[in-house]
N, C-alpha and C positions, 0 to 999 in steps of 0.2 A: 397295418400301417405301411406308408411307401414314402420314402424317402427319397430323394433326389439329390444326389451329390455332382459337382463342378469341377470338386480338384479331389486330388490328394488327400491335402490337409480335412475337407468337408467328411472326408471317408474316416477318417481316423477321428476327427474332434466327433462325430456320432460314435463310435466306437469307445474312446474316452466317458465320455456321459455313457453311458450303457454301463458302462464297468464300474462307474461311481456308485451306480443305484445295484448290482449287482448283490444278490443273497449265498449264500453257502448252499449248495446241493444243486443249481442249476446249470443245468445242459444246454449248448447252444451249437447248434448244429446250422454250418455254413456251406453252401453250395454256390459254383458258381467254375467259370471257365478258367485256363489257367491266364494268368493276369489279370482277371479281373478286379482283382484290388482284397481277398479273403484277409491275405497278410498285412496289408497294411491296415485294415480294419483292426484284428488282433493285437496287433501292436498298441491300438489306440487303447482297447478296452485293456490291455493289461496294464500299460500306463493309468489308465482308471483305476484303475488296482491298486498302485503302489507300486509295480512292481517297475525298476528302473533299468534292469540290465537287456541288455540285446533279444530281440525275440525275432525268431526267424523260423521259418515252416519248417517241422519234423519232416518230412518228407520220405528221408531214407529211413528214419531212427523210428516213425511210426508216433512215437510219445515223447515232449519234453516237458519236465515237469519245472513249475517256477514257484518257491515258498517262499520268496522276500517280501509280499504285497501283503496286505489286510489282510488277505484268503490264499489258501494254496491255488493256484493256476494251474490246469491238466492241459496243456494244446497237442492234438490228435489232427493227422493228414494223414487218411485213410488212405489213399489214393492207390499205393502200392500193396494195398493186402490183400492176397488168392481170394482169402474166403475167410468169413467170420470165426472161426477157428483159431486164427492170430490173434484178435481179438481178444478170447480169452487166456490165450496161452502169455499175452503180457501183464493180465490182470484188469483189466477194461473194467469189470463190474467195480472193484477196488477203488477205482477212482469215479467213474461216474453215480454211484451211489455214495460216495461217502462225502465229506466237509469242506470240498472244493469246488470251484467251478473248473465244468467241463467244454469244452471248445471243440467241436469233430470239424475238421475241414473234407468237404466229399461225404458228408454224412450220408448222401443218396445211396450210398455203394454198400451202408449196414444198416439199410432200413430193417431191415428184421430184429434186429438186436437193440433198437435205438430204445431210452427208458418212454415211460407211459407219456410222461410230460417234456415238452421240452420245448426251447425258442429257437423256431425255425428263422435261418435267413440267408435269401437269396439275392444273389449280387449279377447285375447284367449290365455290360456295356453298350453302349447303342452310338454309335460310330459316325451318323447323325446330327448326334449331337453333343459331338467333339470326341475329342480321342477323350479326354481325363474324366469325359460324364458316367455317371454311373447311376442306375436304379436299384434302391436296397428296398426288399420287400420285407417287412420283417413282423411274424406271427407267432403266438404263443398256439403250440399241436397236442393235441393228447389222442392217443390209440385210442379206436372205436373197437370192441370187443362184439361180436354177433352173440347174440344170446344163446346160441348153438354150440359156441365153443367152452371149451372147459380149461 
C-alpha cells in the first residue's frame, strides 16, 4: 500500500489509524531519511494507542518504553547501534516477542535480527512535491528461509 501524505497532520492521522487497529506482538519496522517525518508518524500511531504523554525518538537511549495505552508501546531508533550485540544486551528479543507493539526506527541497519513477520514502512520525501509531501510505503514482510538452510 502507498500512501500519499501533504502535511504533517496527513503523517500522523495515518499513523493514529494504524495504532487504533494495532494487535499485541506486532513489529513495525520504519525507515526513512533523517526528517523525514518517522517521528511524527509514531507519535500518531501511539496516540492511536492511548497512549498521551510526549513521545520523542530514542535516539541516544536506544529504547523508550510507554505502558499508559491499550498495549504496552516499545519505540526503538537503531540508528546509533555498533552492531546487533546492543540489541540483545538491552533485551530486544523481550520486547519484540512479547505483548506489545514494537516500532524499530532504522530498522535497515538490523535486518539480520528483525522477527520472521513484520510491517515494513518506508517514508520518502520528494521535494517536488513540496517540502511537507511525503510518500509512505507501507507492507506486511515475512523472511524467506532457502530450503538449504537449517
Amino acid at each position: 500500500m502507498v500512501v500519499e501524505s501533504f502535511s504533517h497532520q496527513d503523517t500522523k492521522k495515518l499513523g493514529h489509524s494504524m495504532g487504533q487497529k494495532a494487535i499485541a506482538g506486532q513489529v513495525f519496522c520504519l525507515v526513512g531519511d533523517l526528517g523525514a517525518g518517522k517521528t511524527v508518524f509514531t507519535k500518531g500511531f501511539a496516540e492511536g494507542l492511548g497512549i498521551s504523554e510526549p513521545i520523542s525518538s530514542p535516539t541516544y537511549t536506544i529504547l523508550q518504553v510507554y505502558e499508559e495505552g491499550r498495549l504496552p508501546f516499545y519505540h526503538f531508533d537503531v540508528y546509533r547501534i555498533n552492531d546487533e550485540d546492543e540489541m540483545y544486551d538491552i533485551g530486544y528479543e523481550e520486547y519484540i516477542y512479547g505483548n506489545g507493539i514494537s516500532f524499530i526506527e532504522w530498522a535497515n541497519l538490523i535486518e539480520e535480527i528483525l522477527p520472521e513477520k513484520y510491517t515494513y514502512i518506508k517514508i520518502e520525501k520528494n521535494p517536488e512535491k513540496g517540502f511537507d509531501y511525503r510518500r509512505l510505503t507501507i507492507e506486511e514482510r515475512e523472511k524467506k528461509y532457502d530450503s538449504f538452510s537449517h
